[in-house]
Short mmCIF file of the C-alpha atoms (twelve columns), coordinates in Angstrom:
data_MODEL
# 
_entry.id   MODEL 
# 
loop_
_atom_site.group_PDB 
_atom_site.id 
_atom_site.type_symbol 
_atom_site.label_atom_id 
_atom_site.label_alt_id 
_atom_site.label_comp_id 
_atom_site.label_asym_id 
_atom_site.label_seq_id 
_atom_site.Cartn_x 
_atom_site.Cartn_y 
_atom_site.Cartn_z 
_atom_site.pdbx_PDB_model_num 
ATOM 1   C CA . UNK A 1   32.813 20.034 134.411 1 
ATOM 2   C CA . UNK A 2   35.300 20.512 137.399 1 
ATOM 3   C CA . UNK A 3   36.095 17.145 138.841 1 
ATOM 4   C CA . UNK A 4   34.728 16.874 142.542 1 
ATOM 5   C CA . UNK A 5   36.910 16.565 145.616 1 
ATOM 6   C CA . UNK A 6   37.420 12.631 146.152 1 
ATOM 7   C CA . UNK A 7   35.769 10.693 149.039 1 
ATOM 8   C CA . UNK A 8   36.175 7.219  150.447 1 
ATOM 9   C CA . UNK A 9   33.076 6.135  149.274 1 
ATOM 10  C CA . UNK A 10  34.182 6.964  145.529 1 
ATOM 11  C CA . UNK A 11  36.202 3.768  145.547 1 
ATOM 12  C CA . UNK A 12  33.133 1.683  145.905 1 
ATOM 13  C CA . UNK A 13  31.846 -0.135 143.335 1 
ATOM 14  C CA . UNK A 14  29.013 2.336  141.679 1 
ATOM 15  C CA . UNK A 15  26.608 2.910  138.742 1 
ATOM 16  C CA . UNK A 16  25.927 6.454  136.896 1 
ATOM 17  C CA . UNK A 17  22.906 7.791  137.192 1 
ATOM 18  C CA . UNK A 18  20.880 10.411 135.427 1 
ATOM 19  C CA . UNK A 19  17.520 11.821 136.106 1 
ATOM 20  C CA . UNK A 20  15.883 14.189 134.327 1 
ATOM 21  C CA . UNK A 21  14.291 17.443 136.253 1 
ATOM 22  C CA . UNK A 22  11.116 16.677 138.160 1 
ATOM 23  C CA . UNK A 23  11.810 13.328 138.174 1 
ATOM 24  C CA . UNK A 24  11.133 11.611 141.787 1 
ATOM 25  C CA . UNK A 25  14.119 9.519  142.734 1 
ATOM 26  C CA . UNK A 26  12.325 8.082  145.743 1 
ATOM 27  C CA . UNK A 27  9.558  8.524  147.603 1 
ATOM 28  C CA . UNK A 28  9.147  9.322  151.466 1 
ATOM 29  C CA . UNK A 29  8.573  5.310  153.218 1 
ATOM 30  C CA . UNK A 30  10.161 3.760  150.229 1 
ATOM 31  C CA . UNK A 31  12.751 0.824  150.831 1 
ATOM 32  C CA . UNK A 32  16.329 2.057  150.878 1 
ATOM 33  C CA . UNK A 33  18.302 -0.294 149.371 1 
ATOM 34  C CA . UNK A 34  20.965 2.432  148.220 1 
ATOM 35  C CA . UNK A 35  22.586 5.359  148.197 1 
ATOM 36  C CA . UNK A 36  23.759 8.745  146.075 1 
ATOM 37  C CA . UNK A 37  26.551 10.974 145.505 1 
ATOM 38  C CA . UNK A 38  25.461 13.952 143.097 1 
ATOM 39  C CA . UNK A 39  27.907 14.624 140.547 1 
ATOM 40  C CA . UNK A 40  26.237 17.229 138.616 1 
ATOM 41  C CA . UNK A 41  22.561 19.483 138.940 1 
ATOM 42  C CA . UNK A 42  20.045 19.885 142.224 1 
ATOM 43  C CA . UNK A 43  17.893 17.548 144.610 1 
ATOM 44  C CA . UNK A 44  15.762 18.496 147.092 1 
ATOM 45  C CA . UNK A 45  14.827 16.590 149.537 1 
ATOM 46  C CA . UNK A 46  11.106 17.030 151.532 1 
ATOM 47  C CA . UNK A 47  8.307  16.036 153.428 1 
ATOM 48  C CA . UNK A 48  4.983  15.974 152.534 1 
ATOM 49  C CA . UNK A 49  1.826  16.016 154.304 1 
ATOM 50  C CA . UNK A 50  -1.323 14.177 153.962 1 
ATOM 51  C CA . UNK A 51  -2.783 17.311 153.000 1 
ATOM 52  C CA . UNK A 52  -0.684 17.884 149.826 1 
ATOM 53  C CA . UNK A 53  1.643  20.570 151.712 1 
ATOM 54  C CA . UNK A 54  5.372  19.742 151.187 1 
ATOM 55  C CA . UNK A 55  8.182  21.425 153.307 1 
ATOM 56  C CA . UNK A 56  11.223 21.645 151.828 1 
ATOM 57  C CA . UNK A 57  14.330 20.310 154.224 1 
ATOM 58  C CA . UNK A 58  17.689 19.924 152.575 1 
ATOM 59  C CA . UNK A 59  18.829 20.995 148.554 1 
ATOM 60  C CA . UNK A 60  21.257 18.297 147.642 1 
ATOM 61  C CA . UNK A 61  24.415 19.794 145.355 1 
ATOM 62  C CA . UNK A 62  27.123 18.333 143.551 1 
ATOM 63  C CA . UNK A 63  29.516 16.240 145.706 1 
ATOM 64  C CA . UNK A 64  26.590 15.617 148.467 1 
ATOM 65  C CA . UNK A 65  25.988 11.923 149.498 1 
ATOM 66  C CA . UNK A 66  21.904 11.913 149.780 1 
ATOM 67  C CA . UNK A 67  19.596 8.993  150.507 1 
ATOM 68  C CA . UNK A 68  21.367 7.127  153.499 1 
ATOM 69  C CA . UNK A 69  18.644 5.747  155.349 1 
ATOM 70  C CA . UNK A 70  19.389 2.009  157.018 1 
ATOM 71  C CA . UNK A 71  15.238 0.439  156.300 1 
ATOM 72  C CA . UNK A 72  13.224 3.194  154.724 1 
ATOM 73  C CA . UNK A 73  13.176 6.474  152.938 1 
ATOM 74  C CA . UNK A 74  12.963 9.670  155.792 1 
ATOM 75  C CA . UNK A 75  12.231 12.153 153.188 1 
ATOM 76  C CA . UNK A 76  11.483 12.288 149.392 1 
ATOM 77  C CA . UNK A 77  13.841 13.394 146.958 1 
ATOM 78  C CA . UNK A 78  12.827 14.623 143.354 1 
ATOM 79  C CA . UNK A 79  15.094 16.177 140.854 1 
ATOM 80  C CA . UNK A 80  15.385 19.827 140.705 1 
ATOM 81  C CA . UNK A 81  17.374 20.207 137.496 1 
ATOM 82  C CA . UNK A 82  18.559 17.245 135.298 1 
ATOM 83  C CA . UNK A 83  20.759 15.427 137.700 1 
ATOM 84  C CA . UNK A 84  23.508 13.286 137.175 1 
ATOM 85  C CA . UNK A 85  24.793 10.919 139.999 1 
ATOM 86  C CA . UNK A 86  26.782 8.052  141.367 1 
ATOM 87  C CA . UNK A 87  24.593 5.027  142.792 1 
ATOM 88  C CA . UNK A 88  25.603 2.947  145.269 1 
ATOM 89  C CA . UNK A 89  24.216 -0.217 146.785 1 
ATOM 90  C CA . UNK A 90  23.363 -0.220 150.139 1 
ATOM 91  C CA . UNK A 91  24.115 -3.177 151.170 1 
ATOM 92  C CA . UNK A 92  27.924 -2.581 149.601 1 
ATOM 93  C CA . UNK A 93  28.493 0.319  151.953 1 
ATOM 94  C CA . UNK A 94  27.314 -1.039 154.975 1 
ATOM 95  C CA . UNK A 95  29.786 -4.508 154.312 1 
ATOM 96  C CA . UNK A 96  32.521 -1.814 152.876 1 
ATOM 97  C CA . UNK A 97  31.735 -0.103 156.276 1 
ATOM 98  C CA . UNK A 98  32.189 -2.313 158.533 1 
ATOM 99  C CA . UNK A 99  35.832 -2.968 157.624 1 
ATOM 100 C CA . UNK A 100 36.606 0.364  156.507 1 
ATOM 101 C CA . UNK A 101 36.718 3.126  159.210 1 
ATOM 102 C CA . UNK A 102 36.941 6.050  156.627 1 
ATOM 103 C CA . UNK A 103 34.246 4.589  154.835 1 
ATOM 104 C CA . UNK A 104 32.166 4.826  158.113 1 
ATOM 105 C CA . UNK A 105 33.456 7.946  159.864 1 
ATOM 106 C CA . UNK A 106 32.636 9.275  156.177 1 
ATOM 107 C CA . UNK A 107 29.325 8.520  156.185 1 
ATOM 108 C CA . UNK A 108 28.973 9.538  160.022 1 
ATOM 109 C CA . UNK A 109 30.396 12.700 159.053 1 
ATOM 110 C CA . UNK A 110 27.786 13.678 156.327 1 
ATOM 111 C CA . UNK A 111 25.090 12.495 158.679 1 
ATOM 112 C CA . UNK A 112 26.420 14.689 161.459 1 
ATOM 113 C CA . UNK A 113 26.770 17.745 158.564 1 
ATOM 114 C CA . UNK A 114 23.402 17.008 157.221 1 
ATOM 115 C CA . UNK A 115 21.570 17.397 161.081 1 
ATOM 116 C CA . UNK A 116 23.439 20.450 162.001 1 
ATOM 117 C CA . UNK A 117 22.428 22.477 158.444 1 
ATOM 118 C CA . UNK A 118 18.669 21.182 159.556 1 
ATOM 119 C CA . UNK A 119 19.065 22.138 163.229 1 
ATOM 120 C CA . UNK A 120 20.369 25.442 161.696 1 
ATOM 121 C CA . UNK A 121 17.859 25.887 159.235 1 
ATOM 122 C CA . UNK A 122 14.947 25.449 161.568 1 
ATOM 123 C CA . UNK A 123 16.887 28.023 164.228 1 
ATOM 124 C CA . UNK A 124 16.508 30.671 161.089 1 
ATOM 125 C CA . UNK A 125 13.373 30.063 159.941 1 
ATOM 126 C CA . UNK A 126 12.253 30.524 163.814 1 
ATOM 127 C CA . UNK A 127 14.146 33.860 164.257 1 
ATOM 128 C CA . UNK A 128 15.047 35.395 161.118 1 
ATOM 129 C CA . UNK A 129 12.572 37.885 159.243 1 
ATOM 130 C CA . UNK A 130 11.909 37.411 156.167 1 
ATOM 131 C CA . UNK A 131 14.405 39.568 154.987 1 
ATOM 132 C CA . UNK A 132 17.362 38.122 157.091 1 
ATOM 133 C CA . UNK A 133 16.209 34.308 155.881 1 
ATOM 134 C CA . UNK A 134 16.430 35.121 152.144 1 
ATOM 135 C CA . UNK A 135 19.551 37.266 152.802 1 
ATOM 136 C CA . UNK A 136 20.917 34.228 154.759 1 
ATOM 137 C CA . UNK A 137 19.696 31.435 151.865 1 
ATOM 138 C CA . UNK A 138 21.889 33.219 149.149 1 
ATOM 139 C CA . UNK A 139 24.833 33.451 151.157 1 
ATOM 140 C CA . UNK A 140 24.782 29.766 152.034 1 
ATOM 141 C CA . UNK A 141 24.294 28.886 148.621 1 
ATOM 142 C CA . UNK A 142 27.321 30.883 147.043 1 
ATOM 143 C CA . UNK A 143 29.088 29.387 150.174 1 
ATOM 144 C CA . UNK A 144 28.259 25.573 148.944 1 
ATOM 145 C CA . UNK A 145 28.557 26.778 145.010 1 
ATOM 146 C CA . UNK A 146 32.412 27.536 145.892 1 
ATOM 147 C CA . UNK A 147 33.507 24.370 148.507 1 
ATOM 148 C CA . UNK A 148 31.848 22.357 145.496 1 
ATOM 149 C CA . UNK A 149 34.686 23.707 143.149 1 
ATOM 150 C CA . UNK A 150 31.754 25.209 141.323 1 
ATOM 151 C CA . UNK A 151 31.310 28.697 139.040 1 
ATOM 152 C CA . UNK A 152 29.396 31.220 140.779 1 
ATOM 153 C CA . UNK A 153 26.167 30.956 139.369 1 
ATOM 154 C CA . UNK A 154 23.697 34.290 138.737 1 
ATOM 155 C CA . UNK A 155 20.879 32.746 139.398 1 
ATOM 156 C CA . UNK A 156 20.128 29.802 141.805 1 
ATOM 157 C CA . UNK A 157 19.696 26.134 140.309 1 
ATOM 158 C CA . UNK A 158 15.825 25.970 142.267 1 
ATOM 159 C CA . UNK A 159 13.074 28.100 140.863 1 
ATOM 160 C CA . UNK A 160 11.413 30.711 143.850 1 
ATOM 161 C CA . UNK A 161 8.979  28.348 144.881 1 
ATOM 162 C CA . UNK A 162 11.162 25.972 145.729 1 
ATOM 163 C CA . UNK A 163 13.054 28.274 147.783 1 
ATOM 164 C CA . UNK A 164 10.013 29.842 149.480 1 
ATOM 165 C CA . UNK A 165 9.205  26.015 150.126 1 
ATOM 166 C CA . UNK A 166 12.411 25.688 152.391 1 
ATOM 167 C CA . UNK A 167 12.102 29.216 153.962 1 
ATOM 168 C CA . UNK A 168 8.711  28.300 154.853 1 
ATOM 169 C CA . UNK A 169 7.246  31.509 152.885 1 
ATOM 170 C CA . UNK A 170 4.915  32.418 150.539 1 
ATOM 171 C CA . UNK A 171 6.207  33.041 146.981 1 
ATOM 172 C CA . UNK A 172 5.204  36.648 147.126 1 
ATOM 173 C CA . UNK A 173 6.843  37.074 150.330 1 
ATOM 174 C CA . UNK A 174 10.066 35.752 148.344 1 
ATOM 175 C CA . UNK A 175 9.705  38.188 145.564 1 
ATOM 176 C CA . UNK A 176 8.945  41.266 147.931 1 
ATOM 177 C CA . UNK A 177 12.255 40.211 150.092 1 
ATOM 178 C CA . UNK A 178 14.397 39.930 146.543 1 
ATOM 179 C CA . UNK A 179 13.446 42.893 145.399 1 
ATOM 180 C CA . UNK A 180 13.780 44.446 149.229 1 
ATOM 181 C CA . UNK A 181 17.119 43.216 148.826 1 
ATOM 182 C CA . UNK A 182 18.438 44.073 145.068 1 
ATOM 183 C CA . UNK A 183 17.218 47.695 145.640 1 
ATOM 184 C CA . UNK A 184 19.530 47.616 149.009 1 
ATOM 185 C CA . UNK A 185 22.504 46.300 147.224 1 
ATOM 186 C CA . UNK A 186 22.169 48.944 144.156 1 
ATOM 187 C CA . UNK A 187 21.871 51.914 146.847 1 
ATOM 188 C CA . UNK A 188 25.091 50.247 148.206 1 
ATOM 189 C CA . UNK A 189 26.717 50.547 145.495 1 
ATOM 190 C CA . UNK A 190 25.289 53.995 144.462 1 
ATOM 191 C CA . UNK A 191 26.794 55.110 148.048 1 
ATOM 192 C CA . UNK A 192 30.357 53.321 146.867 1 
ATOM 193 C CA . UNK A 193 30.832 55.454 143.463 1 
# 
């Protein structure tokens, strides 16, 4: 496993954590007492209605600090794959940030990162087609895969419906794009030789 790029927080005092897939790591309204830094595997974080319907709002990858919320859970977070991350108390970083300005602008700085991907994401879903939306999803995830220090992966680490989840699309409406898009890349390529 390729070490992950260091952050301030890393020098806080921290347990290991592992959680095996489909395992909810908190619930949406929970207490937040702390915080996470994914070393290795998939989160996603979501909403759910009262109705059962969940929408999908941020997939959590290795070297992402999820969960910082100051009284209570905003979302809920379950484990896509078998995850393996670094706890932290949250009481720990708030005293650690309050005397440590990297600490803080740190944490300020993943906040920040964390609104603008949602802002984003919402633009897309708005004014992409279908098409353009899973064409845009699988270039932002081979974008994260490779500032994680990752290996480029074949297949994504979230099964369809999860992915249809955070496009806001019907799993068939997934599949049809995929395949729109596979048969687009092979005539590419067919067109190269």
């Amino acid at each position: 496993m390729t070490p992950l790029p260091g952050l301030a927080i890393d020098s806080l005092k921290h347990w290991p954590v592992r959680f095996p897939k489909g395992h909810l790591i908190f619930d949406e309204g929970d207490v937040s007492d702390c915080i996470y830094r994914l070393q290795r595997g998939c989160v996603r974080l979501q909403v759910n209605s009262v109705h059962g319907n969940r929408q999908i709002v941020q997939f959590v990858l290795p070297g992402d600090i999820f969960g910082l919320c100051p009284e209570r859970r905003n979302t809920a977070a379950e484990a896509v794959t078998t995850v393996m991350a670094h706890r932290f108390s949250l009481k720990s970083v708030m005293e650690e940030g309050l005397s440590s300005p990297r600490i803080s602008l740190e944490l300020l700085r993943n906040a920040t990162v964390a609104y603008q991907d949602l802002a984003h994401h919402i633009e897309k879903i708005v004014h992409l087609s279908a098409v353009e939306k899973v064409r845009d999803f699988y270039v932002w995830l081979d974008q994260r895969v490779e500032a994680a220090g990752l290996p480029p992966r074949r297949r994504p680490p979230m099964p369809q419906r999860d992915i249809a989840d955070y496009l806001g699309m019907a799993p068939e409406t997934l599949s049809r794009c995929i395949r729109q898009l596979r048969v687009a890349r092979e005539n590419e390529a067919l067109d190269a030789a």
